[in-house]
LOKETOR-408019 format. One record per residue (C-alpha): x negated, y negated, z negated. Coordinates in steps of 0.25 Angstrom, whole numbers, plus 5000, padded with zeros to 4 digits. Layout:
BEGIN
PT    X    Y    Z
PT    X    Y    Z
...
***
This chain:
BEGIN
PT    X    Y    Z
PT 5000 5000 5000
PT 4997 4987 5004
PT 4992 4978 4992
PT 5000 4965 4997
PT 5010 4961 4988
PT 5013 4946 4992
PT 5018 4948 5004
PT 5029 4955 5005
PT 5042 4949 5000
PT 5054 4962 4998
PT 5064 4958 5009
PT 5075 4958 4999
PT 5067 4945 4996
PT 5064 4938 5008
PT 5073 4942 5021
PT 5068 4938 5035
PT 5076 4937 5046
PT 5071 4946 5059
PT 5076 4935 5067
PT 5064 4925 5074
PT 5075 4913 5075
PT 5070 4908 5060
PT 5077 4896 5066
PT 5089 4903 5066
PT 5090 4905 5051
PT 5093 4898 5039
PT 5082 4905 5032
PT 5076 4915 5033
PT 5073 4921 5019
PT 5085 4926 5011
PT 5088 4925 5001
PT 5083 4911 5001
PT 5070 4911 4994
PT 5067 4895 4993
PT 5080 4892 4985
PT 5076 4904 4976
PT 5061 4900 4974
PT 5057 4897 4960
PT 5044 4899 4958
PT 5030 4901 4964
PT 5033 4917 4965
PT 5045 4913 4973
PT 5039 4904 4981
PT 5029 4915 4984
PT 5039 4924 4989
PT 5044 4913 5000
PT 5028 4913 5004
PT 5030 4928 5005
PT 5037 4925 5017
PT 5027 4918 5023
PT 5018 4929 5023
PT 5030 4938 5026
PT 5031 4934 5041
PT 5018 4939 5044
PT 5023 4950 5046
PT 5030 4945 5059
PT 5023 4952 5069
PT 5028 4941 5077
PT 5019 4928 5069
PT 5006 4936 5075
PT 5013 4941 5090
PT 5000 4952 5089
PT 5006 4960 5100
PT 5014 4949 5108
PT 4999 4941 5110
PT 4994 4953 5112
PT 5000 4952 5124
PT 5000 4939 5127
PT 4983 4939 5127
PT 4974 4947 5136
PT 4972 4957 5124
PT 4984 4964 5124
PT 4993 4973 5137
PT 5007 4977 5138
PT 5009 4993 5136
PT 5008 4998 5153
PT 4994 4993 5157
PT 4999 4998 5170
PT 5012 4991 5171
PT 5014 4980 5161
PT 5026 4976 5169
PT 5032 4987 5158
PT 5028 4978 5148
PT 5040 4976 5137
PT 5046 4961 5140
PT 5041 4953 5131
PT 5027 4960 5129
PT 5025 4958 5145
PT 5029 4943 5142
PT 5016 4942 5134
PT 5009 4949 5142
PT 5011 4942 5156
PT 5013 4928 5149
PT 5026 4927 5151
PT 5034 4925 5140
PT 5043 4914 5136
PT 5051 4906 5126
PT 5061 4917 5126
PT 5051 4928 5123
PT 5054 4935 5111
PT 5040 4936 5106
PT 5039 4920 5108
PT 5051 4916 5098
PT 5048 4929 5089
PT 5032 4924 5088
PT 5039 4908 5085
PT 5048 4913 5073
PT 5038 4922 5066
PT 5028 4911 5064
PT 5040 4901 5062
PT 5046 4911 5052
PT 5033 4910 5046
PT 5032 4896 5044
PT 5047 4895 5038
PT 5042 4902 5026
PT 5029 4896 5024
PT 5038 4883 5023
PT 5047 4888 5015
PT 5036 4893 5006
PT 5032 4879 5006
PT 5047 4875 5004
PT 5048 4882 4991
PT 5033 4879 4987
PT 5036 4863 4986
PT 5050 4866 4978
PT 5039 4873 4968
PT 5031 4864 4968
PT 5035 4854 4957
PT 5039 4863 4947
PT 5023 4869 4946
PT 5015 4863 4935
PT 5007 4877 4932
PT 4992 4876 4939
PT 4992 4887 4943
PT 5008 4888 4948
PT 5002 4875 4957
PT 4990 4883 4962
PT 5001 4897 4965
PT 5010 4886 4972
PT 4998 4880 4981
PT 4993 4892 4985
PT 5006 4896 4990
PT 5009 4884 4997
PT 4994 4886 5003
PT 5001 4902 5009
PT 5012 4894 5015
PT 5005 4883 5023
PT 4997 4893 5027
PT 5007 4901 5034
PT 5014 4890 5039
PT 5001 4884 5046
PT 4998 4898 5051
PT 5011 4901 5058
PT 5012 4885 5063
PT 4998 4889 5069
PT 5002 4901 5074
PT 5013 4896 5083
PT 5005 4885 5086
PT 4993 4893 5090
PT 5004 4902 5101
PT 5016 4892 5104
PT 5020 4881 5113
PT 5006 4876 5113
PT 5005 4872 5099
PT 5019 4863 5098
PT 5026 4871 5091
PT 5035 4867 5076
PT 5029 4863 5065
PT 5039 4868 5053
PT 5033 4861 5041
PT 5046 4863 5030
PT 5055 4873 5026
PT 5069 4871 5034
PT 5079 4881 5029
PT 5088 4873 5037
PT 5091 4880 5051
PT 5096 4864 5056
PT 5082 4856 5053
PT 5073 4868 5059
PT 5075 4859 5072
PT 5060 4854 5076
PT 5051 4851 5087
PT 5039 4856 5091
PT 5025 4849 5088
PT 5013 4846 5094
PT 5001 4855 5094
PT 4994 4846 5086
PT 5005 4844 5074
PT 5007 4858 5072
PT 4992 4861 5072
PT 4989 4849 5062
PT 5001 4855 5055
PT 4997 4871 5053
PT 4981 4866 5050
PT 4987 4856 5038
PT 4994 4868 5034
PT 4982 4879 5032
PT 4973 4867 5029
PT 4982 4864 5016
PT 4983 4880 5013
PT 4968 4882 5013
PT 4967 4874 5001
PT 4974 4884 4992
PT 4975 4899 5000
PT 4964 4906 4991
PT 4950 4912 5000
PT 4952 4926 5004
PT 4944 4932 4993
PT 4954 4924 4984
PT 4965 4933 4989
PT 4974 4938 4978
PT 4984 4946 4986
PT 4978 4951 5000
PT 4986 4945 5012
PT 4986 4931 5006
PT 4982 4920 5016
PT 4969 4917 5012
PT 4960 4902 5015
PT 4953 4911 5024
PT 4966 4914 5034
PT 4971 4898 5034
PT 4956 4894 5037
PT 4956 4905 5050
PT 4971 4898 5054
PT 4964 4885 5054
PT 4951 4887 5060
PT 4958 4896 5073
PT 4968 4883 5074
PT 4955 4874 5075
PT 4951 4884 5086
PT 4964 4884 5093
PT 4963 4869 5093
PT 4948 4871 5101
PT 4943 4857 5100
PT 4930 4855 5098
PT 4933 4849 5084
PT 4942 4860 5081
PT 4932 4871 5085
PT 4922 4865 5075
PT 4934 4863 5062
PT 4936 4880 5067
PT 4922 4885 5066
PT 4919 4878 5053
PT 4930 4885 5050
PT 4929 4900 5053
PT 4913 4898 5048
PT 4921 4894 5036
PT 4929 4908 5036
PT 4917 4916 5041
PT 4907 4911 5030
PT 4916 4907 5017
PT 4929 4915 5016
PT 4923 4928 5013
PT 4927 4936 5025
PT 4920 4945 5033
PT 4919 4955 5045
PT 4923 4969 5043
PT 4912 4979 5045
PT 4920 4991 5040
PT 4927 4994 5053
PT 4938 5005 5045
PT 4944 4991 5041
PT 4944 4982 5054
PT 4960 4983 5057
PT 4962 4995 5048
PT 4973 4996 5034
PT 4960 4997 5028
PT 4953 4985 5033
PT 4966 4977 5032
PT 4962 4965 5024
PT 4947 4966 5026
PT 4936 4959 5024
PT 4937 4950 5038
PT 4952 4949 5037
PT 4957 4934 5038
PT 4973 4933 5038
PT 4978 4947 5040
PT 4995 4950 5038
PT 4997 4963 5028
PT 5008 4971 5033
PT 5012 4983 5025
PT 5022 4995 5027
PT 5022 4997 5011
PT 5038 4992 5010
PT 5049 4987 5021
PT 5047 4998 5030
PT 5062 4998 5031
PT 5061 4985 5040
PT 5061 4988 5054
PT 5048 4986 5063
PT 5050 4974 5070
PT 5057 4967 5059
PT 5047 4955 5056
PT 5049 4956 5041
PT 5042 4969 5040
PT 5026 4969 5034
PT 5025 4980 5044
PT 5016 4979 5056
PT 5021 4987 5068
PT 5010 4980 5078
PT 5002 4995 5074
PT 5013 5002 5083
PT 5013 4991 5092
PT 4998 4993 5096
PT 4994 5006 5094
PT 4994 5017 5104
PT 5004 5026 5107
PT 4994 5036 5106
PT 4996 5033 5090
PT 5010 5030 5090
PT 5008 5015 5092
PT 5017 5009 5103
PT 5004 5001 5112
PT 5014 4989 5116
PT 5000 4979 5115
PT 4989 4986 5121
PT 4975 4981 5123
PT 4973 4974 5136
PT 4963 4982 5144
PT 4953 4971 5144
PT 4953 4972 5130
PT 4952 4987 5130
PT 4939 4988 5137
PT 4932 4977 5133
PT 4935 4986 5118
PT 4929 4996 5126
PT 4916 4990 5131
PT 4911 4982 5119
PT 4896 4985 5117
PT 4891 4992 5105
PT 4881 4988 5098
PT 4872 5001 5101
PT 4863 4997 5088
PT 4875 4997 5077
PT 4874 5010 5072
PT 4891 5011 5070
PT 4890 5013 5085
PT 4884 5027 5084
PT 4895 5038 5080
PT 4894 5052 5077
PT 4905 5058 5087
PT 4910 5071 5086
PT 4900 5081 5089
PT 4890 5074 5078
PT 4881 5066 5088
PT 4882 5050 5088
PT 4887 5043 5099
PT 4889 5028 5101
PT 4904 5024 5099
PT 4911 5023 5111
PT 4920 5008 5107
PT 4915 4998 5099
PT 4920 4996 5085
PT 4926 4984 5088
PT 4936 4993 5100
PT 4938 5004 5090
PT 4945 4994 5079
PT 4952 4985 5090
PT 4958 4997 5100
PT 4960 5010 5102
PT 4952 5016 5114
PT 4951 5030 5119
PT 4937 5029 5123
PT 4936 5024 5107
PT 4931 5040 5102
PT 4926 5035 5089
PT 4937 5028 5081
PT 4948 5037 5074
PT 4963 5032 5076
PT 4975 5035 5068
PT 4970 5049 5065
PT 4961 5053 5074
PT 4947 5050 5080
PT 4950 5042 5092
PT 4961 5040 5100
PT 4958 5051 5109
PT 4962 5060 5100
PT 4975 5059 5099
PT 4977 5059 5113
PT 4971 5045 5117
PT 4976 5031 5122
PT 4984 5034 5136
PT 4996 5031 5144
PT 4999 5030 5158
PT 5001 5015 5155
PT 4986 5015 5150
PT 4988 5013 5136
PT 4975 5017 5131
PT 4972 5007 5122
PT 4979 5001 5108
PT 4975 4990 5098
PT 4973 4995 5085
PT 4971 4985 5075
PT 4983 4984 5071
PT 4986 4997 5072
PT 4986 5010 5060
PT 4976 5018 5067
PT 4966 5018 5053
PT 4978 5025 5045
PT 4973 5038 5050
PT 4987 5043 5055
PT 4992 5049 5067
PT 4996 5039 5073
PT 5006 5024 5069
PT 5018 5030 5066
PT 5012 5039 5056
PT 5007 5025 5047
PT 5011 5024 5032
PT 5025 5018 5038
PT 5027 5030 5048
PT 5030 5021 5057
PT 5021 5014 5067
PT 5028 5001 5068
PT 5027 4999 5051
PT 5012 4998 5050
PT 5006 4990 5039
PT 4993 4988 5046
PT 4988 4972 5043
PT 4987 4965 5054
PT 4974 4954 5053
PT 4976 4940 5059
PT 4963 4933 5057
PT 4949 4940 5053
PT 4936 4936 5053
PT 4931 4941 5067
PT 4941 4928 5071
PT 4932 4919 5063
PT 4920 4924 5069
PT 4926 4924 5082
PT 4932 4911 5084
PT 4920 4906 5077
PT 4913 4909 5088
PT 4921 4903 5096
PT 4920 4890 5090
PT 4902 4891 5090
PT 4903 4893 5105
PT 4912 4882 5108
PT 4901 4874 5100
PT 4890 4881 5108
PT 4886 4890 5095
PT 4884 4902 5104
PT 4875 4909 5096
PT 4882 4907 5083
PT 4897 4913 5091
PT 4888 4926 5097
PT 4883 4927 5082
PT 4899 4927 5075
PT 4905 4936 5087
PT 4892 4945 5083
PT 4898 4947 5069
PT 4910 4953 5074
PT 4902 4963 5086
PT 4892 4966 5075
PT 4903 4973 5066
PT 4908 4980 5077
PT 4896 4986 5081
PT 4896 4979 5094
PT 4884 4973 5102
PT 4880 4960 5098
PT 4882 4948 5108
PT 4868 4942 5112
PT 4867 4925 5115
PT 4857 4930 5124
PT 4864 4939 5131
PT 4878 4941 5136
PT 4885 4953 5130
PT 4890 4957 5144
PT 4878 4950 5154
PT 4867 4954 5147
PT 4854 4945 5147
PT 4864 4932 5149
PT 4865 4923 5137
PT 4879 4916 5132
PT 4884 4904 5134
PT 4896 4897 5127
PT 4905 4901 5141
PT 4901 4916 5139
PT 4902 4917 5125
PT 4915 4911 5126
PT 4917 4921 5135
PT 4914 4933 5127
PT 4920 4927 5114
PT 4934 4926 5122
PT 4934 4938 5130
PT 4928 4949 5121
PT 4924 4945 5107
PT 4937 4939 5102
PT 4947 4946 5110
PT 4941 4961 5105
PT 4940 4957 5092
PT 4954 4949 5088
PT 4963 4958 5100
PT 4976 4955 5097
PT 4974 4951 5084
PT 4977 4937 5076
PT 4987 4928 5080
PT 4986 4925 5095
PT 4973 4927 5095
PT 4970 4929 5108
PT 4980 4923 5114
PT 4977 4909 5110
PT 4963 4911 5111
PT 4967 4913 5126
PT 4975 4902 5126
PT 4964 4893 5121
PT 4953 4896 5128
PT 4961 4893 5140
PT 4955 4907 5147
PT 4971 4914 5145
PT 4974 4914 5160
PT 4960 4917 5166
PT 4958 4929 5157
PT 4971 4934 5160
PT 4967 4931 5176
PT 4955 4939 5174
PT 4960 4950 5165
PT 4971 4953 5176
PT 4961 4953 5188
PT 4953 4967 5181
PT 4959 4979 5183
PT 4961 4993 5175
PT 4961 5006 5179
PT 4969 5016 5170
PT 4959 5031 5168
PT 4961 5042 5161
PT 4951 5043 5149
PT 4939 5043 5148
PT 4937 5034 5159
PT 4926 5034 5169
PT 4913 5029 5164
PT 4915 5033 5149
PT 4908 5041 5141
PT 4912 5055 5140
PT 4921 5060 5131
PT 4918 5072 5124
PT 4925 5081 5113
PT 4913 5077 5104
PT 4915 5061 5105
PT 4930 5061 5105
PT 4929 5070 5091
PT 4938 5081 5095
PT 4946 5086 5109
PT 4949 5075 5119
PT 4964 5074 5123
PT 4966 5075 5138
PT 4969 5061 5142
PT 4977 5064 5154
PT 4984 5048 5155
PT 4976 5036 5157
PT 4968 5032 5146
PT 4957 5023 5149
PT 4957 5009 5156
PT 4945 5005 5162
PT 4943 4991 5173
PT 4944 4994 5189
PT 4936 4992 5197
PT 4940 4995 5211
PT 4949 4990 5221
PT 4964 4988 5216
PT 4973 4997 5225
PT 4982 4986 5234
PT 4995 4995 5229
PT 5000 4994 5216
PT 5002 5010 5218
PT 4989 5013 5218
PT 4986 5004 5208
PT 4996 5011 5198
PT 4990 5026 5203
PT 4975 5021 5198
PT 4980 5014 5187
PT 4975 5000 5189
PT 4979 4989 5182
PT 4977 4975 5177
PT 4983 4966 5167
PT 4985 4952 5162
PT 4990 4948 5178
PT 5003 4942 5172
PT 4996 4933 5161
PT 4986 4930 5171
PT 4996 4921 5181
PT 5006 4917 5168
PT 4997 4913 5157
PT 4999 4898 5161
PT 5014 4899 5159
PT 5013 4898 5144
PT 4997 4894 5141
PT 4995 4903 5132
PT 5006 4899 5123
PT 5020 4903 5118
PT 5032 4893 5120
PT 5041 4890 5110
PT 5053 4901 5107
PT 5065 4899 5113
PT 5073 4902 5102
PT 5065 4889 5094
PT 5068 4880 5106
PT 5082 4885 5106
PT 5083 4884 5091
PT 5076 4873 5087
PT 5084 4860 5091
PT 5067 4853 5089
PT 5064 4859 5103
***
């Protein structure tokens, strides 16, 4: 069991509507918690709440952005005109105000940012009647919890919608009438998230000051401000975010996880590089159906896992993604490399570690999954829509059982697997970023080399290039390599709208995806040509006969003229749609319909 008691508020308490219109309702706690507040226990139960919708699956939109970035692809690799509707939206950059996903996304974070105010609501009726220290010092640090979460979900929509000009709801208005309000600028509701989080720092405790695990730390409202000051992307901004990740990599006591077993594992959740993480639990409410946004449970474990382990693949790796996993070069030095396979002798790993925490690969012989030593053995990663491949962070495949439905819940959209926002391989990252924009080349190649060097992979050289030996980096190419490979394989889908807005920013969105749609695929049948030979010994037992597809590898040769014969030879390329309707939205979602129809502001 879980040791998070905070939390989780007993739904006899607090009732949340499944409906997304919070516009629609008078109030959506009942009974109604601010007229029964009394004290600073009762007020901690309306902040509760607050920490309550993250749970929605909807305030992160993991699998929708998945989709919407050049990470993720649709089920059929093949034909991803088979797409369900509104995943195929994401994925071609098509959708719209009406898309569900838009206005469900929208009334998550707003949902969000009504508790916080009311939260702050009950707080100020609290406030005169405190005369105790340490009463004041309980009441502040509430208050510090609230702004918090208000500034994050203003930021988040800020960060995804209407290009920054979205609402700024600063009170709490349990009057459906008054909740009419336009939108404001990009500038307003940054100036108002960052006044926000700068006034909650002062009293959130550092993470070693945690008193009850989950707790927003000083650590997770610093990291929310220094990626706004990134977003931003002036010159003066950039230097307000550097000195503030140093900040978080030098004083906050965080640091990265060498023990692998607890990189995206229950074990690990929490660990020693974890940031802002959201603690689900299946220890109570199980009763709740799956998609009911309420629930502490995760079901984004069935959502990427492979059908192989029960797991229903709807956000798959793009293939991109999969063989730049694939081809990652070990550091041939670092003795974790060197495994003893299955007759006794030592042979290199066939994945890097990195790929073995991230995806699941057939070709990966020397990672165990759910219960068994790789994929292969239980019958591999296949289908004849080239399924072979799967996210696994969020997955349950550490648990050591069969397979997802066979979790602690028994049933694979129930997992109570934590899902980790921010971590410090972000810092370090986007720290990086920050010195190559200042020409700091040698002090980026020297934080990315932190992360490379706990995976075990090969170190990047100023002097020479990674992947054109002998040629040394510039800003342009190691701009280059930051965006295309060291970010994107360490954070896949993973924060909120990571990659998407990193995209977005960067201003390379339509070009990648125009260069990502003109390299073709070829589906092949496992192992493919040019691998190393799989033997009894190396894949630790009998191999399966893998008689569908099961390997992806680039093409080549000369595309067939006829779509026939592309179909017979299994060739195939992605990202076409995204490539010619990426400028329709830039990068951004418009506001819901159901606000502009609603909210008499607009």
């Amino acid at each position: 069991m879980k040791n998070i008691k905070f939390i989780y508020i007993t739904l006899s308490i607090l009732m949340l509507s499944s409906c997304e219109e919070y516009l629609d309702e008078s109030n959506p706690n009942a009974p109604d918690l601010v007229e029964a507040v009394n004290d600073l226990n009762d007020s901690n139960q309306v902040l509760n709440a607050v920490y309550n919708s993250l749970f929605n699956h909807y305030v992160l939109s993991i699998e929708e952005d998945g989709f919407r970035s050049d990470e993720g692809s649709v089920l059929n690799r093949l034909n991803p005109n088979t797409a369900r509707i509104e995943q195929a939206e994401y994925y071609t950059q098509t959708y719209n105000q009406s898309t569900r996903f838009v206005g469900q996304r929208w009334g998550a974070l707003y949902r969000g940012i009504f508790f916080a105010n009311q939260t702050l609501f009950v707080l100020d009726k609290l406030r005169p009647s405190l005369i105790n220290e340490a009463d004041i010092l309980r009441w502040n640090k509430q208050r510090a919890q609230a702004l918090f979460f208000r500034g994050l979900y203003h930021f988040y929509a800020h960060s995804v919608y209407n290009e920054g000009r979205v609402i700024i709801r600063d009170v709490y208005e349990p009057d459906v009438t008054k909740r009419n309000k336009e939108v404001s600028t990009s500038e307003e509701v940054r100036a108002f998230f960052r006044k926000d989080l700068e006034e909650a720092l002062e009293y959130l405790p550092m993470p070693s000051e945690i008193e009850e695990i989950g707790r927003i730390s000083k650590g997770a409202a610093t990291m929310i401000l220094a990626n706004s000051y990134l977003y931003e992307g002036t010159a003066e901004a950039m230097v307000k975010a550097t000195t503030m990740y140093e900040d978080l990599r030098d004083n906050f006591g965080y640091s990265l996880e060498t023990d692998i077993s607890k990189i995206f594992t229950t074990a690990g959740e929490f660990n020693s590089e974890s940031i802002f993480e959201i603690p689900y639990t299946t220890d109570f409410n199980l009763e709740l159906d799956e998609f009911d946004e309420r629930s502490p449970h995760n079901r984004l474990a069935a959502r990427t896992a492979h059908f192989t382990f029960a797991g229903q693949n709807f956000l798959q790796p793009a293939t991109w993604l999969i063989l730049a996993y694939e081809q990652e070069p070990l550091d041939p030095t670092n003795p974790v490399n060197t495994i003893v396979v299955g007759d006794g002798t030592t042979d290199t790993r066939r994945v890097s570690l990195r790929a073995s925490s991230m995806v699941m690969l057939n070709n990966d012989l020397d990672t165990p999954v759910y219960a068994q030593p790789n994929a292969l053995q239980k019958g591999g990663l296949r289908g004849r829509s080239l399924i072979v491949s799967a996210f696994k962070k969020y997955t349950n495949h550490d648990l050591g059982v069969e397979d997802e439905n066979a979790i602690p819940s028994n049933d694979r959209l129930r997992s109570g697997k934590n899902v980790t926002v921010n971590r410090l391989s972000e810092v370090l990252l986007n720290l990086a970023e920050c010195y190559i924009q200042q020409g700091r080349l040698q002090d980026a190649i020297t934080e990315i080399n932190k992360i490379r060097s706990r995976w075990a992979l090969e170190l990047l050289d100023f002097n020479s290039q990674i992947d054109n030996t002998g040629v040394a980096y510039d800003q342009a190419s190691l701009m280059e390599r930051l965006m295309f490979f060291e970010k994107p394989l360490e954070l896949s889908i993973e924060g909120h709208a990571t990659r998407v807005i990193d995209l977005r920013r960067w201003g390379i969105a339509q070009q990648r995806y125009t260069d990502l749609s003109s390299i073709f695929y070829q589906g092949v049948f496992f192992p493919k040509p040019g691998t190393r030979t799989i033997t009894p010994a190396l894949a630790r037992g009998p191999i399966t006969s893998l008689n569908l597809l099961s390997d992806v590898m680039e093409f080549t040769g000369v595309v067939p003229d006829n779509e026939a014969d592309i179909q017979q030879m299994n060739i195939f390329n992605e990202f076409t749609a995204a490539a010619g309707n990426y400028t329709i939205n830039n990068g951004y979602l418009p506001l819901p319909a159901e606000e502009v129809l609603n909210n008499d502001g607009i």
